[in-house]
C-alpha positions as CSV (number, residue, x, y, z in Angstrom):
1,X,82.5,146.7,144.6
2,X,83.9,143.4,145.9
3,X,85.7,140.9,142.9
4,X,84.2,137.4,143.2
5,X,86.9,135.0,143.8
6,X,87.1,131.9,141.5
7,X,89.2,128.4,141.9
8,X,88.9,126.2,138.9
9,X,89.6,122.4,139.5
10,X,90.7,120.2,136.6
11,X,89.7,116.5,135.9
12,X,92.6,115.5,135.0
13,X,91.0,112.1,134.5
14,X,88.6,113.0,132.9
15,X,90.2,115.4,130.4
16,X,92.6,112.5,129.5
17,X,89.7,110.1,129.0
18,X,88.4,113.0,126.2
19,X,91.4,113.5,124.6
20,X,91.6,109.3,123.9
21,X,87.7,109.2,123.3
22,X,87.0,107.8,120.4
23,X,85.3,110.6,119.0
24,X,88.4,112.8,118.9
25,X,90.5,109.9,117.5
26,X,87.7,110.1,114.2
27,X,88.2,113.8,114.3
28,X,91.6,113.5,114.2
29,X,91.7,111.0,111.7
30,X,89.5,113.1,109.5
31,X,92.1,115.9,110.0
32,X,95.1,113.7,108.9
33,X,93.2,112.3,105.8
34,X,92.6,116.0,105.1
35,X,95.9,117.2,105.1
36,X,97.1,114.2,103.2
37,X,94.9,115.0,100.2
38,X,96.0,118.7,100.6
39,X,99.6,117.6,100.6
40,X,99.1,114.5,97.5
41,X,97.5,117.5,95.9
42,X,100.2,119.9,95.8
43,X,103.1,117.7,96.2
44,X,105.9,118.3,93.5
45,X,106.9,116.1,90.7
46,X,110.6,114.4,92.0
47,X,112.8,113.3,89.2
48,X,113.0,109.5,90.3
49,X,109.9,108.1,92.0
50,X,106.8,109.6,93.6
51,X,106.0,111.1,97.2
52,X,104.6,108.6,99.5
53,X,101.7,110.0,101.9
54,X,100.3,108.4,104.4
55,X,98.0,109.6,107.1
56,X,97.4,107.5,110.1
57,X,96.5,108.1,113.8
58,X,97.6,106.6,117.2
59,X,96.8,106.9,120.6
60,X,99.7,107.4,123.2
61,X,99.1,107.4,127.0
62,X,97.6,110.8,127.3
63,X,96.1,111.7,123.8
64,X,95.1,110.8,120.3
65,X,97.8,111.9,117.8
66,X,97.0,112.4,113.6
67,X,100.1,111.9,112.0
68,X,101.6,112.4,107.9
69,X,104.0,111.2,106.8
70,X,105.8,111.9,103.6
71,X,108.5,108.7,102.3
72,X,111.1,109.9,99.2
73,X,115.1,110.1,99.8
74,X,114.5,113.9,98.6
75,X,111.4,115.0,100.7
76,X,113.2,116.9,102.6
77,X,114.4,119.5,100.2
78,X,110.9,119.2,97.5
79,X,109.5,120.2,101.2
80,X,112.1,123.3,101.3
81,X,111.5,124.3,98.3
82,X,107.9,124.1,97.8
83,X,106.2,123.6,101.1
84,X,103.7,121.4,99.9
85,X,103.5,119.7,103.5
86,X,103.6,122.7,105.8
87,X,100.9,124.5,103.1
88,X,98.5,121.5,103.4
89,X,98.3,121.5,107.5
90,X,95.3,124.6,106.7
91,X,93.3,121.5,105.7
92,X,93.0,120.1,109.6
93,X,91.2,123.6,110.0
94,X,88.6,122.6,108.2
């Protein structure tokens, strides 16, 4: 039995033009937004101040990006210890 041969050919165009649509940049958005409740949620209690979260997107020149961001001088090591940020990234599953 002969094997069918198969080339695939990509729009590259066009698969860039999806991945900026504005569809996927609400998607995204609603990812971010989800994470950051995830990670407000579960975020530890810091001696001086509180955890700043933010969730914002932004579209570079060959995709939409969701980003978080966590602001405290001792984020870094709350995130070590607890891993409230890398435990709330199951919420852009969803």
């Amino acid at each position: 039995m002969a094997r069918a041969r198969v080339r695939i050919e990509l729009n590259r165009d066009g698969i860039r033009d999806l991945a900026r649509s504005p569809g996927v940049r609400t998607d995204m958005a609603r990812r971010a937004f989800a994470v950051r409740a995830a990670a407000v949620a579960a975020a530890p209690t810091m001696r001086e101040g509180k955890i700043e979260i933010e969730a914002t997107t932004r579209t570079g020149s060959d995709r939409v990006r969701g980003i978080v961001t966590a602001r405290h001088p001792g984020v870094l090591y709350a995130e070590a210890q607890h891993r409230f940020l890398a435990a709330a990234m199951d919420a852009a599953a969803g």
